[in-house]
TINUMAR-353172 format. One record per residue (C-alpha): residue in one letter; x, y, z. Coordinates in steps of 0.001 Angstrom, whole numbers. Layout:
% TINUMAR-353172
+------+---------+---------+---------+
: type :      c1 :      c2 :      c3 :
+------+---------+---------+---------+
:    A :       X :       Y :       Z :
...
+------+---------+---------+---------+
This chain:
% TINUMAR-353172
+------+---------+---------+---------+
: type :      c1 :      c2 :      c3 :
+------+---------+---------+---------+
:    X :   89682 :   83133 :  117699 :
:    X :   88989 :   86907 :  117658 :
:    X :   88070 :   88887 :  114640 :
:    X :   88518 :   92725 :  114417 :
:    X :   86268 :   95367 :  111631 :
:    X :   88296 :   95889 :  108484 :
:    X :   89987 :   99162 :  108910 :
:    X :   88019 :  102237 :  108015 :
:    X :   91020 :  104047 :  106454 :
:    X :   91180 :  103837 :  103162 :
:    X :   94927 :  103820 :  102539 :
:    X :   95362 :  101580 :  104839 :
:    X :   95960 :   97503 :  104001 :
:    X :   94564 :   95395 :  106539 :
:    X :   96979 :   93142 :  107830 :
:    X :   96678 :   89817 :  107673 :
:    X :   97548 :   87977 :  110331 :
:    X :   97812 :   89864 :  113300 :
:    X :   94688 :   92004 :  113537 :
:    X :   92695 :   88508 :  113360 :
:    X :   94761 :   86553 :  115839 :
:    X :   96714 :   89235 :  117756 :
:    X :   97343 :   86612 :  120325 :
:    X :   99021 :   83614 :  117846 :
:    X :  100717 :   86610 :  116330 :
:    X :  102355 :   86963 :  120065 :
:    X :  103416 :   83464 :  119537 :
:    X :  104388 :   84517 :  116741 :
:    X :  106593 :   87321 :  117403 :
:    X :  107936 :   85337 :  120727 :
:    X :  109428 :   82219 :  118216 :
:    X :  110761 :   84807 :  115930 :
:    X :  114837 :   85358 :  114930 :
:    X :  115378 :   83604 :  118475 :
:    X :  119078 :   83922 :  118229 :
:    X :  118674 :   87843 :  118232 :
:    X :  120223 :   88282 :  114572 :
:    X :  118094 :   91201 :  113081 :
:    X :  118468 :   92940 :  115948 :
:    X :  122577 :   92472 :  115836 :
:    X :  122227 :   93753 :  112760 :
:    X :  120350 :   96679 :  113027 :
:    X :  122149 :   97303 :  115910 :
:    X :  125148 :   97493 :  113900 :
:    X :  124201 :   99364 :  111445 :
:    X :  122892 :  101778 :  113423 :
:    X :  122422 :  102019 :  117469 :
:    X :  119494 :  103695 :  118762 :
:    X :  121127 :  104100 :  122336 :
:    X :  120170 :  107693 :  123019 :
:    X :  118254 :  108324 :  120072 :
:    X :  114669 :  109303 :  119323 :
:    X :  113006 :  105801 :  117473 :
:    X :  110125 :  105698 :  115391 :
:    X :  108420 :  102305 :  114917 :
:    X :  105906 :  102136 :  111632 :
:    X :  103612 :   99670 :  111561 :
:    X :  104330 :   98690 :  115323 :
:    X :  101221 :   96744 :  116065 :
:    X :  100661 :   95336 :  119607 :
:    X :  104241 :   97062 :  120713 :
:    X :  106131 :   93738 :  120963 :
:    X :  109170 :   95705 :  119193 :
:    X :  108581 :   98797 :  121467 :
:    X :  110494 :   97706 :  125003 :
:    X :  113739 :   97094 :  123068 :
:    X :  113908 :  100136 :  121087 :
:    X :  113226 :  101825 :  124926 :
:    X :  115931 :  100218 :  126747 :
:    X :  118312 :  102147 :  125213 :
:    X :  116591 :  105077 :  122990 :
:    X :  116255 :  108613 :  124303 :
:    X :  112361 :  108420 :  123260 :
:    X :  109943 :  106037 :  121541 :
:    X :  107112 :  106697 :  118898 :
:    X :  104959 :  103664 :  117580 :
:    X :  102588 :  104765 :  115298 :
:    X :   99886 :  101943 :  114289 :
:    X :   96836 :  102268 :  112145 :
:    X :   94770 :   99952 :  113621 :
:    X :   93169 :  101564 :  117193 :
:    X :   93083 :   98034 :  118964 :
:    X :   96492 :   97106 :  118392 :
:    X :   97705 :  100473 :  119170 :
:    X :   95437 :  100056 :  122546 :
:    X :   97045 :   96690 :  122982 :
:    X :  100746 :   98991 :  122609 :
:    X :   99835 :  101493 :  124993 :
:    X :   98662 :   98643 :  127883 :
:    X :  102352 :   97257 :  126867 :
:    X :  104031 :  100467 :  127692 :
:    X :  102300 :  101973 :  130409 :
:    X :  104648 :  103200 :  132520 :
:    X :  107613 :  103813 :  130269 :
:    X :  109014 :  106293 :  130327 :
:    X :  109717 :  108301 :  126853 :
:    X :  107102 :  106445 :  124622 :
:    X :  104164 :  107100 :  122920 :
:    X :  101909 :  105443 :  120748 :
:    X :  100074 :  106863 :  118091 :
:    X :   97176 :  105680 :  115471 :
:    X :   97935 :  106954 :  112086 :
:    X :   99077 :  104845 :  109006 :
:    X :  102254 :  105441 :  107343 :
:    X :  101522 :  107934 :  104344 :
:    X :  100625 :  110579 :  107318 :
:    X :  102996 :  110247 :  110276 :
:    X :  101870 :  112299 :  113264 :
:    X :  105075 :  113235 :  113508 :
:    X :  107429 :  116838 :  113018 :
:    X :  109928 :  117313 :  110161 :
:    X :  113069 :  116280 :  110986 :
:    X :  112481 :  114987 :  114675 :
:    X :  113723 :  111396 :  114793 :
:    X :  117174 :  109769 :  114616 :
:    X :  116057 :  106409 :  113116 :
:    X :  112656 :  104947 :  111317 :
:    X :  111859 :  101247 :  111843 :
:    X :  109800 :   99624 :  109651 :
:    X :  109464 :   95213 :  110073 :
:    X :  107295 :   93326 :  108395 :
:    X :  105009 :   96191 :  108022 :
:    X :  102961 :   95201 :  105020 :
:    X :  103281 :   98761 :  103253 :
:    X :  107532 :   99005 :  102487 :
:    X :  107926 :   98277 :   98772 :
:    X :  107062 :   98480 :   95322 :
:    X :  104252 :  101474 :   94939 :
:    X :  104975 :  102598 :   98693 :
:    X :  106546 :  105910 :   97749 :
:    X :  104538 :  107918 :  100062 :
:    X :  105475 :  106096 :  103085 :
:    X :  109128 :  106537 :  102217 :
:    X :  108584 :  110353 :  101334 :
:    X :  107252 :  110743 :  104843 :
:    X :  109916 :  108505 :  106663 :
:    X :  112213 :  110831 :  104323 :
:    X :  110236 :  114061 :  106261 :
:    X :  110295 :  112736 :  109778 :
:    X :  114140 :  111746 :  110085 :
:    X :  116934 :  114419 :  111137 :
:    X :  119486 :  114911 :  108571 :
:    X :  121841 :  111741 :  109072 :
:    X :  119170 :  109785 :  110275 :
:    X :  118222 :  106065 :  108955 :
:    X :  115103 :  104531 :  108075 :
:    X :  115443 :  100874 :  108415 :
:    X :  112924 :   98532 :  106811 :
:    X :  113084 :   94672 :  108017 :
:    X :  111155 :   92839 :  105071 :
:    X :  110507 :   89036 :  104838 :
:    X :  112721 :   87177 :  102393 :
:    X :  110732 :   86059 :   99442 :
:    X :  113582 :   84556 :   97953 :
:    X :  114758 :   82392 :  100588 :
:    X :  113509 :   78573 :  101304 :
:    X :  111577 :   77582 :  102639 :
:    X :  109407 :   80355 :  103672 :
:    X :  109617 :   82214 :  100796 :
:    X :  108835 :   79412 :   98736 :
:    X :  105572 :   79465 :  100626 :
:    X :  104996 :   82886 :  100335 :
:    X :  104963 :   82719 :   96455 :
:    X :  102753 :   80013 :   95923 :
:    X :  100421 :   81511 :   98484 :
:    X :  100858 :   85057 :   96647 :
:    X :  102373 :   84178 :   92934 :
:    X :  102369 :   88164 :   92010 :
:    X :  105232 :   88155 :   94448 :
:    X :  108273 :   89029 :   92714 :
:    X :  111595 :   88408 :   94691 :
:    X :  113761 :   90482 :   91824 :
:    X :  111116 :   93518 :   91343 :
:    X :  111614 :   93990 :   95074 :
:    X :  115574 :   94422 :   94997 :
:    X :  115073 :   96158 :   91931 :
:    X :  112777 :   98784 :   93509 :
:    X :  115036 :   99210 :   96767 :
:    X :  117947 :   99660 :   94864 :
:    X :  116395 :  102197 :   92607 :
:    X :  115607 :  104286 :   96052 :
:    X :  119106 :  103588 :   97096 :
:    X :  119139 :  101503 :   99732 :
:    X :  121690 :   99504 :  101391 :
:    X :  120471 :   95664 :  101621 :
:    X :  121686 :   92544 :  103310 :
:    X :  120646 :   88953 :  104012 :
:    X :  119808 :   88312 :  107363 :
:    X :  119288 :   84596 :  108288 :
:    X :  117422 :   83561 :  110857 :
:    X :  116058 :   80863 :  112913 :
:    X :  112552 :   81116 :  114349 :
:    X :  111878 :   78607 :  117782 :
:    X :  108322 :   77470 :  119114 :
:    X :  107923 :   76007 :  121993 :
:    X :  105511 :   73410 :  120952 :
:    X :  104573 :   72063 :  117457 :
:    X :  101149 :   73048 :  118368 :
:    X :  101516 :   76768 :  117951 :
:    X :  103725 :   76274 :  115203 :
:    X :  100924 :   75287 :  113094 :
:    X :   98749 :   77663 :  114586 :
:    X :  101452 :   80600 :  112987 :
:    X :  101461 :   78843 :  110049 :
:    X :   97659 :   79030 :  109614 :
:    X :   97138 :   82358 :  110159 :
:    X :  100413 :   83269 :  107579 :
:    X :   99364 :   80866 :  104512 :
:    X :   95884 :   79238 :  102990 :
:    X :   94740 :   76018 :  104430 :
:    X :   96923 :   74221 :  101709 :
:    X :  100483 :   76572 :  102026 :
:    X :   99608 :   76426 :  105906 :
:    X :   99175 :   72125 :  105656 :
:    X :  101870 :   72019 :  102768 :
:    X :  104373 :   74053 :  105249 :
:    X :  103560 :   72047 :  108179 :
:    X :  104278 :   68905 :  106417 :
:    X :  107594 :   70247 :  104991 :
:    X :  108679 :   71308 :  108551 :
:    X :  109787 :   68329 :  111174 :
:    X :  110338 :   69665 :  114592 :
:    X :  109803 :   72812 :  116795 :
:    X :  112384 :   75346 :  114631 :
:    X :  111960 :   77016 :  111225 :
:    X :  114686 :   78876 :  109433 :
:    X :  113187 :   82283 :  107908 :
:    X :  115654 :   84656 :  105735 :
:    X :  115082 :   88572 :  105829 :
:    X :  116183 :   91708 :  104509 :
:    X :  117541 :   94509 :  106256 :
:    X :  117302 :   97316 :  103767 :
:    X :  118525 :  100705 :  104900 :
:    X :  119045 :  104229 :  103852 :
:    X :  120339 :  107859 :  105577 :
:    X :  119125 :  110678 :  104874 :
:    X :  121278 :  113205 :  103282 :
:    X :  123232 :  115425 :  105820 :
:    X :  123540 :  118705 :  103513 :
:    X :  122867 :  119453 :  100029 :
:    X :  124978 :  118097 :   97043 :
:    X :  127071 :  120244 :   95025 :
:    X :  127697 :  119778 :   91762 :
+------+---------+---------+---------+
């Protein structure tokens, strides 16, 4: 498989997963909430249909086309140049998007220029990430919502996985921290579909150790695996408060 440099920006955490194996992370991404229920619920909370979007974090773009189908315009910003590359050869030739490389404390964007901030899965959204919140904070219009779509850690069996890959993981430090910043959070459950047990384990490998990855694949019979998220979201303040 393909192996990328480290990044050469300090602030920025390497991901994982996908800058390794941006191709099983496709997979990936393709077997993910197949029954479209993140997406109903962000949806919900708050449409993007003639909006202006900014995706954080948005890697190869796989998130980009739906946000466009219905947005007014589209910003990913990425901090890794060959994924953003990889975005860019996704979107050429749609209309309203761009893609830009910057990481998340330092969004290439204007003050108060976006109707809603999407965040998924972005490795940098939680406890100590107050920068990247301060400048989702700057970017958004008053009204506006920054949505962040975090892994479960709480929820089996995934997030069982998670915390004996990771053990500093701390399912009730997270809630803690996103309520102390005031956001709004629900359980989204979800149901991820490959369509071969193949690249199932392939995902798994490149998510966990060898012995989560083999411990994972044993504890999951079949094709499907049910994965639990968050949806944690927030507005920004439409006027000052008087007291």
């Amino acid at each position: 498989m393909r192996t990328w440099r480290k990044s050469q920006v300090p602030e920025v955490t390497p991901s994982p997963n996908i800058w390794h194996w941006p191709d099983v992370y496709e997979a990936e991404n393709r077997a993910q909430d197949s029954g479209g229920a993140i997406w109903r619920a962000l949806r919900e909370h708050r449409d993007w249909s003639g909006l202006d979007v900014l995706d954080i974090g948005c890697g190869d773009g796989f998130h980009l086309p739906m946000f466009a189908s219905r947005a007014r315009s589209v910003i990913g910003v990425e901090p890794h140049q060959p994924l953003a590359e990889r975005a860019r050869e996704r979107m050429a030739g749609t209309a309203g998007v761009d893609v830009r490389v910057a990481p998340a404390q330092r969004l290439p964007v204007t003050d108060g220029s976006v109707d809603l901030v999407h965040a998924r899965t972005a490795y940098f959204f939680g406890p100590g990430c107050e920068r990247g919140l301060a400048e989702a904070e700057r970017v958004l219009r008053p009204g506006g919502t920054l949505a962040i779509v975090d892994l479960d850690t709480a929820c089996p069996p995934y997030g069982n996985w998670m915390r004996a890959d990771a053990p500093q993981i701390d399912p009730e430090r997270i809630e803690s921290f996103f309520t102390r910043q005031h956001f709004h959070s629900i359980s989204i459950p979800t149901l991820w579909r490959f369509h071969d047990r193949e690249t199932l384990e392939q995902v798994l490998r490149i998510e966990f150790s060898a012995e989560i990855a083999a411990r994972a694949a044993r504890e999951t019979p079949g094709r499907t695996l049910p994965v639990g998220y968050r949806l944690r979201t927030r507005e920004k303040p439409t006027g000052l408060l008087m007291s």
